[in-house]
C-alpha positions as a Markdown table, in Angstrom:
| # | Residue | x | y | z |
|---|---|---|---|---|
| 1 | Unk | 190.9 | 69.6 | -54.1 |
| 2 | Unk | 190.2 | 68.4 | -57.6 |
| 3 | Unk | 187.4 | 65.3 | -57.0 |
| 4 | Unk | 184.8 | 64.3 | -59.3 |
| 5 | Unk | 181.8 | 67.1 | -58.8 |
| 6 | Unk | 179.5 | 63.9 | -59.5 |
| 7 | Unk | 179.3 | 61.9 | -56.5 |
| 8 | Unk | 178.8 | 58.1 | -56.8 |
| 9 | Unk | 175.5 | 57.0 | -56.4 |
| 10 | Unk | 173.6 | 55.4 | -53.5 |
| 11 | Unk | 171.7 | 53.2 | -55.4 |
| 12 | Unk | 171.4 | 51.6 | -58.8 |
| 13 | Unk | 168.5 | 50.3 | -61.1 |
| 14 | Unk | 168.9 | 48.0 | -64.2 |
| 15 | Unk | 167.3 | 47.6 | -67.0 |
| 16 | Unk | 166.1 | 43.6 | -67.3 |
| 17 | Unk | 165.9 | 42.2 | -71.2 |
| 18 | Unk | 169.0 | 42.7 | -72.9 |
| 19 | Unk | 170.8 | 44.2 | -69.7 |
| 20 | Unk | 170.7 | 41.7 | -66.9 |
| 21 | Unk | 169.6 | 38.8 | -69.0 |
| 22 | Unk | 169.2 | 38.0 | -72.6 |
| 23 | Unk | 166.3 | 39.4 | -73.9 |
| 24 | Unk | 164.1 | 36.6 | -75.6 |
| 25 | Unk | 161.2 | 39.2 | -76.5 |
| 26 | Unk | 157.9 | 38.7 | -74.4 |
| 27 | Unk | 159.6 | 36.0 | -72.4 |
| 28 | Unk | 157.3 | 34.1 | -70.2 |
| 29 | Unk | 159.0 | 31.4 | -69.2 |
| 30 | Unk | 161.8 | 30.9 | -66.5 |
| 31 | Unk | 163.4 | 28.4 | -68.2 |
| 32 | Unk | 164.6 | 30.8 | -70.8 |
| 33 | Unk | 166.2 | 33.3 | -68.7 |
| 34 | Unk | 170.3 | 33.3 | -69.0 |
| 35 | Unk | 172.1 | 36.0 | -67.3 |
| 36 | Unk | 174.4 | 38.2 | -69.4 |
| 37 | Unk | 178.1 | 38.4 | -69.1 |
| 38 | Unk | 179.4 | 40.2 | -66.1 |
| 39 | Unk | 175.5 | 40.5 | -64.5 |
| 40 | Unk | 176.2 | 38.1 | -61.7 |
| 41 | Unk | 179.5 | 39.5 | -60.0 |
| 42 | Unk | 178.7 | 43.3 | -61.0 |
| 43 | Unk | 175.4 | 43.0 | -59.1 |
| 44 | Unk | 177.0 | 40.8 | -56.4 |
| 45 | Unk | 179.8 | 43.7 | -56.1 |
| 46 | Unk | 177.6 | 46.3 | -55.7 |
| 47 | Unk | 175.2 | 44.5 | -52.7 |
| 48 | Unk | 179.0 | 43.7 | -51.1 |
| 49 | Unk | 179.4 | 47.7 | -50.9 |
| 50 | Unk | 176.0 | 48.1 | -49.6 |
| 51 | Unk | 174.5 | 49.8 | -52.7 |
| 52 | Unk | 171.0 | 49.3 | -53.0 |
| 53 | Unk | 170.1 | 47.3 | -56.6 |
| 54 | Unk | 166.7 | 47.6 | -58.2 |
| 55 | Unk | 165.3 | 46.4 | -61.5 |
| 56 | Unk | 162.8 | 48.8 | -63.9 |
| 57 | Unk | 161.5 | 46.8 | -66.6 |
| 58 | Unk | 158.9 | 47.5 | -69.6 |
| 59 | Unk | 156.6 | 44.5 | -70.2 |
| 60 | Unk | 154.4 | 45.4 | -72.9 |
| 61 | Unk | 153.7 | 42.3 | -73.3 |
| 62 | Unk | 151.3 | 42.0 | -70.8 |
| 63 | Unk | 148.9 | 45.0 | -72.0 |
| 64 | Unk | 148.8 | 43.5 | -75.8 |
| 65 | Unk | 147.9 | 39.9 | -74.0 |
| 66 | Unk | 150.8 | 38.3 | -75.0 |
| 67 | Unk | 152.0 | 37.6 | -71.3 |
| 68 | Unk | 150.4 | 37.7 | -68.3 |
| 69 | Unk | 151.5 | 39.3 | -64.8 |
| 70 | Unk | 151.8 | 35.9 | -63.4 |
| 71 | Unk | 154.5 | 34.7 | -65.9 |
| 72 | Unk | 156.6 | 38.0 | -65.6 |
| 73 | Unk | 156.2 | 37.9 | -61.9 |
| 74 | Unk | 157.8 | 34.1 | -62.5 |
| 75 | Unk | 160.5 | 35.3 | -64.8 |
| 76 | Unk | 161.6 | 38.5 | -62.5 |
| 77 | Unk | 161.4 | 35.4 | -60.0 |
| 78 | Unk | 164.1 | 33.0 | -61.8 |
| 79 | Unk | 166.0 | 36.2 | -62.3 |
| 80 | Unk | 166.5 | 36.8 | -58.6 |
| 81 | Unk | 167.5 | 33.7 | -58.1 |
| 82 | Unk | 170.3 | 33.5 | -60.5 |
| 83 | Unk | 171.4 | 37.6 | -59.7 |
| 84 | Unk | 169.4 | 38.6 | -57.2 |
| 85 | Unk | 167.8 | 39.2 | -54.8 |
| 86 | Unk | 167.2 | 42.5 | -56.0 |
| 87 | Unk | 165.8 | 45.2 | -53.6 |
| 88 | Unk | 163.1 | 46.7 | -55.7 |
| 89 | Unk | 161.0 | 45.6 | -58.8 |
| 90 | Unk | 159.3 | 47.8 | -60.7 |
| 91 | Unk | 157.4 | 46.4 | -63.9 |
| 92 | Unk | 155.1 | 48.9 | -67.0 |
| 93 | Unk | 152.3 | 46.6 | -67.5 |
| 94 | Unk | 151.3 | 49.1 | -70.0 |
| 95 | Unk | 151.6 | 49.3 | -73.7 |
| 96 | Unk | 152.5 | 52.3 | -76.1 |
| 97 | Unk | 149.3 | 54.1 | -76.2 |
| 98 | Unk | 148.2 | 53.6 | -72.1 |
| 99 | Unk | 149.9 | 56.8 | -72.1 |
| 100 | Unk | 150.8 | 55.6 | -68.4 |
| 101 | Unk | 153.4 | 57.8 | -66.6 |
| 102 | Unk | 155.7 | 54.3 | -66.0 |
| 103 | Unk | 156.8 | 53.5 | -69.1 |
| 104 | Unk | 160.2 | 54.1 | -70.0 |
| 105 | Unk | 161.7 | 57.0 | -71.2 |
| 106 | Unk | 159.1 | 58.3 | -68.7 |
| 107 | Unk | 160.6 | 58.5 | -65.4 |
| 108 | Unk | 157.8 | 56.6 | -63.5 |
| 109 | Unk | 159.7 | 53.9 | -62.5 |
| 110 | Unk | 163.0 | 55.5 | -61.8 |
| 111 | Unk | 161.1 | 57.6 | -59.1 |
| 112 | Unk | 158.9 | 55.0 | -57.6 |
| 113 | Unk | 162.1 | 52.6 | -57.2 |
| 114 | Unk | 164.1 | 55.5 | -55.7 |
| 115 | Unk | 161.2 | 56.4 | -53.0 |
| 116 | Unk | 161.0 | 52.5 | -52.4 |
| 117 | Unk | 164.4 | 52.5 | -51.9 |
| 118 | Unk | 164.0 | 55.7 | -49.8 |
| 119 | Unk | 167.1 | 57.6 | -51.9 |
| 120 | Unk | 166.9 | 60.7 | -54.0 |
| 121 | Unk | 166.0 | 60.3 | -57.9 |
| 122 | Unk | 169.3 | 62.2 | -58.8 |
| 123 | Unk | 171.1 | 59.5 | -55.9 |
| 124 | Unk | 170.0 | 57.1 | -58.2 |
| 125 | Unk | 171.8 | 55.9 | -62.0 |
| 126 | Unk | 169.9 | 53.6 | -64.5 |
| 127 | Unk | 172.0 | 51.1 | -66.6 |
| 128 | Unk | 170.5 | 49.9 | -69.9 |
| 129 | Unk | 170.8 | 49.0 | -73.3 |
| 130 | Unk | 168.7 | 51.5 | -75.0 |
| 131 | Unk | 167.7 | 55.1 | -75.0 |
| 132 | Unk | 164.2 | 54.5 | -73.4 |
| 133 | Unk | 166.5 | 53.6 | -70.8 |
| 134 | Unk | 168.7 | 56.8 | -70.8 |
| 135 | Unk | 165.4 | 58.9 | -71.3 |
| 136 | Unk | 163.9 | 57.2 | -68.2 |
| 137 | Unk | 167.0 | 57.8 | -66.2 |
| 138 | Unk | 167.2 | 61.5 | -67.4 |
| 139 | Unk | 163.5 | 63.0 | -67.1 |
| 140 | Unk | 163.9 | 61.6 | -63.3 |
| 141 | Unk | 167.2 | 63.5 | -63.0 |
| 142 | Unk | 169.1 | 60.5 | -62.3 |
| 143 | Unk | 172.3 | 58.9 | -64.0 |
| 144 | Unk | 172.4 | 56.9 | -67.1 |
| 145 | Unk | 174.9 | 54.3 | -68.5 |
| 146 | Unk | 174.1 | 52.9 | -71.8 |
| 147 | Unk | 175.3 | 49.0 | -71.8 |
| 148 | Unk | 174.7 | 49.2 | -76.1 |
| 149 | Unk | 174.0 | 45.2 | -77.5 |
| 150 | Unk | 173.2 | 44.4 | -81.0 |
| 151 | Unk | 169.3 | 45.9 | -81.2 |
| 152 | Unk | 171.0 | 49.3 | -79.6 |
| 153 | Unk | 170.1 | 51.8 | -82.6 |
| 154 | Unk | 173.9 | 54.1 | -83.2 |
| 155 | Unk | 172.0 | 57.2 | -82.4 |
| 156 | Unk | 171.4 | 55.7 | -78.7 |
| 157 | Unk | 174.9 | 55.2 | -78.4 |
| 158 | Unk | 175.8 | 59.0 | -79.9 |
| 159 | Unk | 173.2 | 60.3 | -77.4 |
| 160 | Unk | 174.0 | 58.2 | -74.4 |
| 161 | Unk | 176.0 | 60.4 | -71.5 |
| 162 | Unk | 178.1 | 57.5 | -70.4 |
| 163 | Unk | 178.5 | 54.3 | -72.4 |
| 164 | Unk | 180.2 | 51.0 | -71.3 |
| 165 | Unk | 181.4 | 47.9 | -73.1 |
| 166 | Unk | 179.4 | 45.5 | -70.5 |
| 167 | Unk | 177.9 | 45.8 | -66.9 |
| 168 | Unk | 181.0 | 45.6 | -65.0 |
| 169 | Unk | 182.4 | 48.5 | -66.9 |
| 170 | Unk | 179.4 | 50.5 | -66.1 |
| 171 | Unk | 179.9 | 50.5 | -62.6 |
| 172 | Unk | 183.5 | 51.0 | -62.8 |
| 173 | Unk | 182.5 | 54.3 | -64.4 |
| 174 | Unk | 179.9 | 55.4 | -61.7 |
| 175 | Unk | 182.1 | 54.1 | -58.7 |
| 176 | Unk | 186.0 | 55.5 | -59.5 |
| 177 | Unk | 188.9 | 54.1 | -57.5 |
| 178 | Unk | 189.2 | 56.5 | -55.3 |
| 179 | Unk | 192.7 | 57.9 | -56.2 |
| 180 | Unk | 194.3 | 58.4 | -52.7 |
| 181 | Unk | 193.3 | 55.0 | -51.9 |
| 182 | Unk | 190.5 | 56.4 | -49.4 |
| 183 | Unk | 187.0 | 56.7 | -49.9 |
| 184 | Unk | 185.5 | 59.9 | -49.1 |
């Protein structure tokens, strides 16, 4: 029996600017929030199979003062509205030099999702649009698909283990048809 030796995994964690909404850069205000193509019925598909979906998002902003935790907290709000709910959030307060073990491409996020979620790191894939993303996703021995948009740098993309044209491709690639037309 010839089957893909990489199951499919038992629960999935998105990036938030740029992969489940537009990213308007420090955004702290609801009203901005649009979902991206595909974001709504990908996420919707995957809470019909009974996947678990989480969000792991960098907010920077809020360490260099330019947000606080109250208006991301009401932006990740407005976002589970439109796509959600989502079962786990996990937000990096921190900036650049915190030196925090959260922010992405370190895997603190990917881990505390997956234990909040009570699934296995390498259970878990990360969707994104940049490497940070695909680092995270790798250090915590999980699965990355790079979602590339216009600020994706080429060498992301050239790096990237699996890379789709939008989010519903993504999880096409990490949940096969099964081609007997059972699941196993």
């Amino acid at each position: 029996m010839t089957h893909h030796d990489s199951t499919s995994p038992r629960a999935v964690l998105f990036d938030r600017d740029g992969t489940l909404v537009v990213d308007v850069p420090y955004n702290g205000d609801p009203g901005l929030v649009v979902a991206m193509p595909t974001a709504k019925a990908t996420v919707q598909g995957l809470r019909e199979r009974g996947i678990p979906v989480g969000v792991v998002s960098n907010q920077s902003g809020i360490a260099r003062g330019l947000l606080t935790r109250e208006q991301v907290d009401a932006v990740n709000r407005e976002v589970d509205r439109l796509l959600g709910p989502f079962d786990v959030w996990c937000v990096c307060p921190h900036g650049t030099e915190d030196d925090c073990r959260c922010r992405k491409p370190r895997p603190g996020m990917v881990h505390d999702a997956a234990a909040a979620l009570g699934v296995d790191p390498a259970e878990v894939a990360v969707i994104g649009d940049i490497g940070a993303d695909m680092g995270a996703a790798r250090a915590a021995g999980a699965r990355g698909v790079l979602v590339p948009t216009d600020v994706t740098r080429p060498e992301e993309v050239r790096d990237a283990e699996l890379v789709a044209g939008d989010l519903a491709e993504a999880v096409g690639l990490l949940f096969p048809a099964p081609q007997d037309g059972r699941t196993p």
